[in-house]
C-alpha positions in Angstrom: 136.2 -52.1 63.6 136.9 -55.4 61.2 134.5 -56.5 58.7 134.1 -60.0 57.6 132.7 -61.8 55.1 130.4 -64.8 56.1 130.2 -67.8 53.8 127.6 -70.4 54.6 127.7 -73.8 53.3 124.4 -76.0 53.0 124.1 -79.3 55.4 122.1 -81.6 55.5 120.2 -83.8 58.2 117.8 -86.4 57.2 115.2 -84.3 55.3 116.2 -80.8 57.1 118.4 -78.7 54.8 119.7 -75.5 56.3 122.9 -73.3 55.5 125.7 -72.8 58.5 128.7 -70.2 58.3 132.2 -71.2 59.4 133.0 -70.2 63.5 134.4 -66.9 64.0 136.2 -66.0 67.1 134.9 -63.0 68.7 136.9 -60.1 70.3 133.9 -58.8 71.8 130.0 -57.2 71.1 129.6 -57.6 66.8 126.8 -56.8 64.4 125.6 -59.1 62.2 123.8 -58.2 58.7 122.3 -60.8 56.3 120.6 -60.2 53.4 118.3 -62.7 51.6 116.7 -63.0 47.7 113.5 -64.0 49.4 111.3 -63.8 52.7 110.8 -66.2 55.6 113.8 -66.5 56.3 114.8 -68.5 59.9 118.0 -67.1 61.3 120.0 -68.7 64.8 122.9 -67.2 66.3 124.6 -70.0 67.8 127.3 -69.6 70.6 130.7 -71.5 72.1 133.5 -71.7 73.7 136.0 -74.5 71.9 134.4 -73.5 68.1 133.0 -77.4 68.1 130.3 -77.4 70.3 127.6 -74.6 70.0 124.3 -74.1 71.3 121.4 -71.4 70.1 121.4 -67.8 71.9 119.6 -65.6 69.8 116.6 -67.0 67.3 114.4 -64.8 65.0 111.8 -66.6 62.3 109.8 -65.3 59.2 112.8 -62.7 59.0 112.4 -60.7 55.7 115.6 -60.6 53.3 117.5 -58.5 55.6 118.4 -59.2 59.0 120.5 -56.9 60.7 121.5 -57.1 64.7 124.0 -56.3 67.3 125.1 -59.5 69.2 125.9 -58.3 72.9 127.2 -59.7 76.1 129.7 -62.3 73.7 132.7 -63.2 75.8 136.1 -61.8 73.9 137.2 -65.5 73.0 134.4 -66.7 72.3 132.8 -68.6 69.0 129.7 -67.7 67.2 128.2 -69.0 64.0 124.9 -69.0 62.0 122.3 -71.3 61.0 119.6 -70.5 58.1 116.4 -72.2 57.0 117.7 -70.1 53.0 121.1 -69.2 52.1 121.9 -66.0 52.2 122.9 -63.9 49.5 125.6 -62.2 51.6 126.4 -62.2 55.2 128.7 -59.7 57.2 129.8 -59.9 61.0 131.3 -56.1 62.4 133.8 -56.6 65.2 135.4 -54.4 67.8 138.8 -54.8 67.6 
């Protein structure tokens, strides 16, 4: 198993601020753990194939400061990345190897 550090970075779009972690390249199922100062907190697991182009696959709202799943089903190859409503004090991603 390889664990990684996420760093998220905030962008912005018109008046929607939100906080979006580099691509990682998958080798296969990962867990994902974030942990937050405050609550309602609005996580999306976004999902690709050519780390440019992602769309949504797993969406959770009003999480509390942690979240903490298993992504399953990810292609080895494949591209995931994060999208927050609040930055995250520290994120993690677990991988198979």
């Amino acid at each position: 198993m390889a664990l990684q550090n996420l760093d998220f970075k905030q962008k912005v779009s018109g008046d929607y601020v939100h906080y979006e972690s580099e691509p990682v390249q998958l080798t296969g199922d990962c867990g994902i753990q974030l942990l937050f100062k405050g609550d309602k907190n609005d996580v999306t697991v976004l999902s690709g194939m050519d780390g440019e182009n992602f769309a949504g696959s797993h969406y959770e709202f009003n999480v509390g400061n942690l979240f903490s799943k298993p992504v399953r089903g990810i292609i080895p190859g494949m591209y995931i990345k994060i999208s927050t409503n609040n930055e995250p004090a520290s994120g993690h991603i677990l991988m198979s190897e």
